[in-house]
C-alpha positions as CSV (number, residue, x, y, z in Angstrom):
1,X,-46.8,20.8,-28.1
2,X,-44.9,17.6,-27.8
3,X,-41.4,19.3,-29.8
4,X,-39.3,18.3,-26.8
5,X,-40.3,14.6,-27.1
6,X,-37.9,13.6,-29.9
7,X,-35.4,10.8,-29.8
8,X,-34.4,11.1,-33.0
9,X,-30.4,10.0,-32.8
10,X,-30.1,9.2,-29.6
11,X,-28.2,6.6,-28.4
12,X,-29.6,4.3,-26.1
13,X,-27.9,1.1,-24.0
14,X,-30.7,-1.4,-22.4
15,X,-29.3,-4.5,-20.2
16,X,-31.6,-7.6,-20.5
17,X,-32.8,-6.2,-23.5
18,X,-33.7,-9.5,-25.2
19,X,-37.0,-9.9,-24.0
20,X,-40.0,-8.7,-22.0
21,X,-39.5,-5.5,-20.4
22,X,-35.8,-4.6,-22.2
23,X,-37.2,-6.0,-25.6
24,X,-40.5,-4.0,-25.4
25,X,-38.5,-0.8,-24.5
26,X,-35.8,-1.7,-27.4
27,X,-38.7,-1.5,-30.1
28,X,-40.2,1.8,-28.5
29,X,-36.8,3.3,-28.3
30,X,-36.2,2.3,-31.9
31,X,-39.3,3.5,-33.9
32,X,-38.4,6.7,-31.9
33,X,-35.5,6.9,-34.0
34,X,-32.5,5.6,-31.6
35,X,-29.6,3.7,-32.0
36,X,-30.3,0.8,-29.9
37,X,-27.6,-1.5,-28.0
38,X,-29.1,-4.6,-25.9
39,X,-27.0,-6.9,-24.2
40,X,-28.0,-10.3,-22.6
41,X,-27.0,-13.5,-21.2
42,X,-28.8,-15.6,-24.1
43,X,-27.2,-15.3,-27.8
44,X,-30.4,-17.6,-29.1
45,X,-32.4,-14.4,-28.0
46,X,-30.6,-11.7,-29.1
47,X,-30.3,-13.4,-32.5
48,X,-34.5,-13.7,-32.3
49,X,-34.3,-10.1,-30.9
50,X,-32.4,-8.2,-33.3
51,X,-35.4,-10.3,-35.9
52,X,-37.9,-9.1,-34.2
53,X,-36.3,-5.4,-34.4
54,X,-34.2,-4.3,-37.3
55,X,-31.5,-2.0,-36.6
56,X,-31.3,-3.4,-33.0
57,X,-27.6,-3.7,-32.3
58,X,-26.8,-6.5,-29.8
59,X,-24.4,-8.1,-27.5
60,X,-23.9,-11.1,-24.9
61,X,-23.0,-9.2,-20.9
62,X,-23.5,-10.5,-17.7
63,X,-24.4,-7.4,-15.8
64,X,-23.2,-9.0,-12.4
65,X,-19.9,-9.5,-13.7
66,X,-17.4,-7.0,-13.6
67,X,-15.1,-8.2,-16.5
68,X,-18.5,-8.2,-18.7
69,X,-19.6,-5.1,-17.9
70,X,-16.1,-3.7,-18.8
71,X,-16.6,-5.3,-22.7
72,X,-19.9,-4.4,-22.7
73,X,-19.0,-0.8,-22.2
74,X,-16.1,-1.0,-25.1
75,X,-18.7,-2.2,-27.3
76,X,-21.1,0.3,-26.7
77,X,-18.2,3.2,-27.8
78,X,-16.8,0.9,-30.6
79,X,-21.2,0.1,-31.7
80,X,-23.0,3.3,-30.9
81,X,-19.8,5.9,-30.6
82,X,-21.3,7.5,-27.2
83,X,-24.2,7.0,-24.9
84,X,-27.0,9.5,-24.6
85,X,-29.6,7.2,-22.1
86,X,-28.7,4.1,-19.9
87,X,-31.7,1.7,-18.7
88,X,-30.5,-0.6,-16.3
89,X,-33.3,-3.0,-16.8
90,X,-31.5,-6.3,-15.9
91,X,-32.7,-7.9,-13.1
92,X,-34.0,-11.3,-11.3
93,X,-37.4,-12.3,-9.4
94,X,-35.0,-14.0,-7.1
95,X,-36.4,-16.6,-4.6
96,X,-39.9,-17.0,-2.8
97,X,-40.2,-17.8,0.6
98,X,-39.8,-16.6,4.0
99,X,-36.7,-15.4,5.1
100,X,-35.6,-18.2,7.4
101,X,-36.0,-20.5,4.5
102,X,-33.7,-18.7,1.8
103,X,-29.9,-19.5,1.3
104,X,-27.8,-17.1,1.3
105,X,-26.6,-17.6,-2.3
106,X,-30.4,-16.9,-3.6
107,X,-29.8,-13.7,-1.3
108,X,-26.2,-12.7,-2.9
109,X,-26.9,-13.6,-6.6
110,X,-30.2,-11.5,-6.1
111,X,-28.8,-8.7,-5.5
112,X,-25.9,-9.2,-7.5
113,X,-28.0,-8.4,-10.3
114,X,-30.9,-6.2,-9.1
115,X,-28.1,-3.6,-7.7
116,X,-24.4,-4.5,-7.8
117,X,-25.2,-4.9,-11.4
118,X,-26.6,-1.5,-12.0
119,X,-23.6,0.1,-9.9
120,X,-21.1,-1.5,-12.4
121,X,-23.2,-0.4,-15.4
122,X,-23.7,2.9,-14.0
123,X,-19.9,3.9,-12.8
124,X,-18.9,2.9,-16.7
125,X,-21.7,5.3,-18.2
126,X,-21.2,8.3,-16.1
127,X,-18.6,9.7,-18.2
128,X,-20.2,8.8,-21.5
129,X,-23.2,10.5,-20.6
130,X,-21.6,13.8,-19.3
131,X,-20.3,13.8,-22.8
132,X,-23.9,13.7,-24.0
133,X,-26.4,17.1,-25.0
134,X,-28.8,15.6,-22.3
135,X,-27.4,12.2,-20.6
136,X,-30.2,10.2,-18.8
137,X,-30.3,6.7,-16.5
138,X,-33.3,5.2,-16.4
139,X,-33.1,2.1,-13.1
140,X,-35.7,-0.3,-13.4
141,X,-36.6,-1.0,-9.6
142,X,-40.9,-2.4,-8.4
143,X,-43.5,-1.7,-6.9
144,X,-41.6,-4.0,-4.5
145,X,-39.0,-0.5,-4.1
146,X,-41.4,1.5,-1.9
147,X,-43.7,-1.5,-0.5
148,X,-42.5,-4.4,1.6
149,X,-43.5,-7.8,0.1
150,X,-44.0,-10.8,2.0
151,X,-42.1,-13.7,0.7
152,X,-39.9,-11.9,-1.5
153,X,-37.6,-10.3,0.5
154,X,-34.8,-10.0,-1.5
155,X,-36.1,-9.3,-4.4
156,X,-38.0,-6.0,-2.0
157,X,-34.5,-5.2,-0.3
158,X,-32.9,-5.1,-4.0
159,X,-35.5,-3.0,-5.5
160,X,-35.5,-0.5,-2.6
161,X,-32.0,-0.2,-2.9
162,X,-32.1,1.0,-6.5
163,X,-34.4,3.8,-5.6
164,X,-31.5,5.0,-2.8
165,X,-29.1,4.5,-5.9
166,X,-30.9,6.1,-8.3
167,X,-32.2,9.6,-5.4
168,X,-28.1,10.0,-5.0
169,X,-27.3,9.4,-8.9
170,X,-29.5,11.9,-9.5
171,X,-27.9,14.3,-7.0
172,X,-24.1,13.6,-7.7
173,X,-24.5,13.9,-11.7
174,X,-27.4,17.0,-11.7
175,X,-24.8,19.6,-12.2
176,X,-23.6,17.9,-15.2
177,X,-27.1,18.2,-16.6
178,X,-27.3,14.1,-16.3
179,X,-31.2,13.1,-15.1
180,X,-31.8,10.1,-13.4
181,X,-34.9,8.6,-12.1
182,X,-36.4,4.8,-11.5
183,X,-39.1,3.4,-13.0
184,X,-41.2,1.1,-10.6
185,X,-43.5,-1.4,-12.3
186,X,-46.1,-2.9,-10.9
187,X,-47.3,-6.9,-11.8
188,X,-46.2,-6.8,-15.3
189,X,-48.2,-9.2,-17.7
190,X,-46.0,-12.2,-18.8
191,X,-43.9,-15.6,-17.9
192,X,-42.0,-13.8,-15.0
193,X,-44.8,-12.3,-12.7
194,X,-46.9,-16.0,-13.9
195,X,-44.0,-18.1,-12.1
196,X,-43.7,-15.9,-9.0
197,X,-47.6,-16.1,-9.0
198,X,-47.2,-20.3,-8.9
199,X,-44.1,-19.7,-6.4
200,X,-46.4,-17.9,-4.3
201,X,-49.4,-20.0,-4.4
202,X,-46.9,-22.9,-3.5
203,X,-45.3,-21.0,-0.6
204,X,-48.7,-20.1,0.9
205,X,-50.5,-24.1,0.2
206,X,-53.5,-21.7,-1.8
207,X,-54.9,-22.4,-5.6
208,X,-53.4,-20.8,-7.8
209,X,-56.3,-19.2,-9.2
210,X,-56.6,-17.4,-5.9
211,X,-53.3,-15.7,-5.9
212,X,-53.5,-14.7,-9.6
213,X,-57.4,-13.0,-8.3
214,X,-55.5,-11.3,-5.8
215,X,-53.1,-10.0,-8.3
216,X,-55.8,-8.8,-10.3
217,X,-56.9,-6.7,-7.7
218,X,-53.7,-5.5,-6.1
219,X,-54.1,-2.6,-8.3
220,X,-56.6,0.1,-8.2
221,X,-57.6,0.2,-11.8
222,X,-57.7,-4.1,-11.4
223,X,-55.5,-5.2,-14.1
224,X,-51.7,-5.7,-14.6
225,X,-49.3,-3.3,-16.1
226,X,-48.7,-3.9,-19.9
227,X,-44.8,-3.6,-21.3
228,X,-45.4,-1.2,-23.2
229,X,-46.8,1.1,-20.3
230,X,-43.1,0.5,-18.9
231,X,-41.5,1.6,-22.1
232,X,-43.9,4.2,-23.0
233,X,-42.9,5.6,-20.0
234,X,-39.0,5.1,-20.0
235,X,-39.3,7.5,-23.7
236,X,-41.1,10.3,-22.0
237,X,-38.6,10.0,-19.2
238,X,-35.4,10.3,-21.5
239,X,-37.2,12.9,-23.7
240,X,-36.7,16.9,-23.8
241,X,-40.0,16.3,-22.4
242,X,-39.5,15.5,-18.9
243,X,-36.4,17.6,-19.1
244,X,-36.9,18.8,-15.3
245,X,-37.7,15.3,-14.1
246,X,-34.8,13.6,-12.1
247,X,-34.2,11.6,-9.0
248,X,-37.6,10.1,-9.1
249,X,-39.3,7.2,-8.4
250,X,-42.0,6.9,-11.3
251,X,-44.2,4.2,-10.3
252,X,-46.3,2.5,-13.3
253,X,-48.4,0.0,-11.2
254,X,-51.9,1.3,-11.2
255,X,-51.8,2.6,-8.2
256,X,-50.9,-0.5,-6.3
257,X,-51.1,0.1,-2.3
258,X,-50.1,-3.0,-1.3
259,X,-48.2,-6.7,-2.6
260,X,-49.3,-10.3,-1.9
C-alpha cells in the first residue's frame, strides 16, 4: 500500500538542521534511509547533532548570506553528489511588539532569514533538483502564513511571503517534475514558541500562565504540535507518496483558526 513512500537513497539538504524542527526532521529523514546534510550557524550543535544522529553529514551556513549559501551549495555536491529534497527550515521568531514599536533592523534581519534566505537556497537547488528522478522543496512557513498575528508582524509578513514563494515555485519548476509545497506549523512544543509565549505575556502586561492557556486552546484538538508531526509530515511530502501534491500550503497546526 505504502510502496511509493520510500526514501531509501535519497538525498536530502535541511537548513537549521541542528536542532528542534531541522534536527527532528534530520533523524526522520535518516532512519528513512537518506543521506542527510544540515547546515547551521552553531558548530557546538552540529558537533552534538551529528551525536545525536549517525551518518548525519553537517556543515556551518548562514542562510541570509549570500557568500554562505554559495559554500553551502558546493558542499552539498562535493558531501551528497546531488540533491533529491531541499527543506528550507531556517528561520527566526523575530521581534514581539506592535508595529510602531519595532526597528527596522528586527524588520530586515527577519525577513532576511524567514524569505531572502530561502530565495538564495532555493535559486542554488533548482538545477540540482531538475537533475533529480523526483526533486522536491519543502518551505517551512506558520500558521502565522495564512493568519494575521497581532504582535508579530514580521514574523506573519515573512511567513506569508513564503507561501507566495513556494505557490509560484511550484508553478515555474512543475514541468520539470520538481514539487514544492510549505509546510505551516502551528505552536510547536519547545524553547522557541516558550520565549515568544513570555515575549507576549510581556507585551500585553498578562501572566504568563494566561498566554500559555490560551495557546493551549488556540488549536482545535487543545494541545501544541509535536516535531515530529512537522517531520512526519515533511517525509510523506517528499515521498512517491504524495507524488501529485505540489504548490501547497500543508498546515500541521490542529486546526488552529486564529493566533494570540
Amino acid at each position: 500500500m505504502f510502496e511509493d513512500i520510500s526514501m531509501k537513497g535519497k538525498k536530502v539538504l535541511i537548513t537549521a538542521g541542528a536542532s528542534g524542527l531541522g534536527l527532528e526532521m534530520a533523524k526522520v529523514f535518516t532512519a528513512a534511509g537518506c543521506q542527510v546534510l544540515v547546515c547551521d550557524l552553531n558548530q557546538t550543535l552540529l558537533d552534538a547533532a551529528k551525536k545525536e544522529c549517525p551518518g548525519l553529514h553537517a556543515t556551518v551556513a548562514d542562510v541570509a548570506d549570500e557568500d554562505s549559501v554559495a559554500a553551502l551549495f558546493e558542499q552539498t555536491r562535493q558531501v551528497l553528489g546531488g540533491l533529491d529534497v531541499l527543506i528550507n527550515n531556517a528561520g527566526i521568531a523575530g521581534p514581539t511588539g506592535y508595529v510602531e514599536t519595532l526597528s527596522k533592523a528586527d524588520w530586515d534581519r527577519t525577513l532576511a532569514v524567514n524569505i531572502t534566505g530561502q530565495f538564495l537556497c532555493a535559486r542554488l537547488a533548482v538545477d540540482l533538483l531538475k537533475q533529480s528522478e523526483a526533486g522536491v522543496m519543502i518551505n517551512l512557513s506558520s500558521a502565522a502564513g495564512h493568519l494575521g498575528f497581532a504582535g508579530r508582524s514580521a514574523y506573519s509578513a515573512s511567513k506569508w511571503a513564503v507561501v507566495g514563494f513556494t505557490k509560484s515555485l511550484a508553478l515555474e519548476l512543475g514541468k520539470f517534475g520538481v514539487r514544492v509545497n510549505a509546510i505551516l506549523p502551528g505552536a510547536v512544543e519547545g524553547p522557541r514558541i516558550r520565549a515568544v509565549m513570555a515575549a507576549k505575556a510581556k507585551t500585553l502586561g498578562i501572566p504568563l500562565e494566561e498566554i500559555e492557556r490560551r495557546h493551549d486552546q488556540q488549536a482545535a484538538l487543545g494541545r501544541l504540535v509535536t516535531a515530529r508531526d512537522i517531520a512526519n509530515m515533511a517525509l510523506f511530502s517528499a515521498s512517491g507518496a504524495a507524488g501529485n501534491v505540489t504548490g501547497q500550503a500543508l498546515a500541521v497546526d490542529g486546526h488552529t483558526q486564529a493566533l494570540i
